[in-house]
N, C-alpha and C positions, 0 to 999 in steps of 0.2 A: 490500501493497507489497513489492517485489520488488528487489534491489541485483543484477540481473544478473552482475556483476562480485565480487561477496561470495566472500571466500574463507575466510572462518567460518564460513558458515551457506550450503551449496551454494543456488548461486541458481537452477540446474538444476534443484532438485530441486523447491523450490517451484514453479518455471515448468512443471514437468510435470503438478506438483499442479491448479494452475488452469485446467490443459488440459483434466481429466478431470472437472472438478468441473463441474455444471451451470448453467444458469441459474439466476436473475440472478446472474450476477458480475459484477469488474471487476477488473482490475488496471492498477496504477500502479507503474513504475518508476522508480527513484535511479537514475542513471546513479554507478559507479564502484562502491565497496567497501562492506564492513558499515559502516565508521562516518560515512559521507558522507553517510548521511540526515537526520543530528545538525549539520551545518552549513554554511555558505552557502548555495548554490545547492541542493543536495540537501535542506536541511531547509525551503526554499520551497515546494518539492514534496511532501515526506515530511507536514508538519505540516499543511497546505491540505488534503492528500487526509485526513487523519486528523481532522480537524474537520468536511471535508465528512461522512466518517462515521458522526459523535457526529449532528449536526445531522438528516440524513436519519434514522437509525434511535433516539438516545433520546432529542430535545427530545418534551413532549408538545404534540399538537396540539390544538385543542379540535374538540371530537365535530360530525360536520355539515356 
């Protein structure tokens, strides 16, 4: 997750990061600043993509 707008934590630099990185990725962006991913509308987004994450990679599934 990515706050394009972040001006604590360049969001530049991340977005460059996931540029060079290979597959499978994904990236999902906050619209606005570092802390807008923590409430309203940002943490609709912020929190949905970060469950979707837990969910896909550490629920276990049964074998088969």
């Amino acid at each position: 997750m990515v706050a394009p707008g972040d001006r604590l934590v360049d969001g530049g630099l991340a977005l460059r990061a996931y540029e060079a990185a290979v597959h499978p990725k994904r990236l999902v962006t906050v619209h606005g600043g570092h802390f807008d991913a923590y409430t309203g509308a940002g943490f609709e987004v912020s929190s949905g993509a970060a469950r979707g994450w837990f969910v896909e990679h550490l629920i276990d599934r049964p074998a088969g």
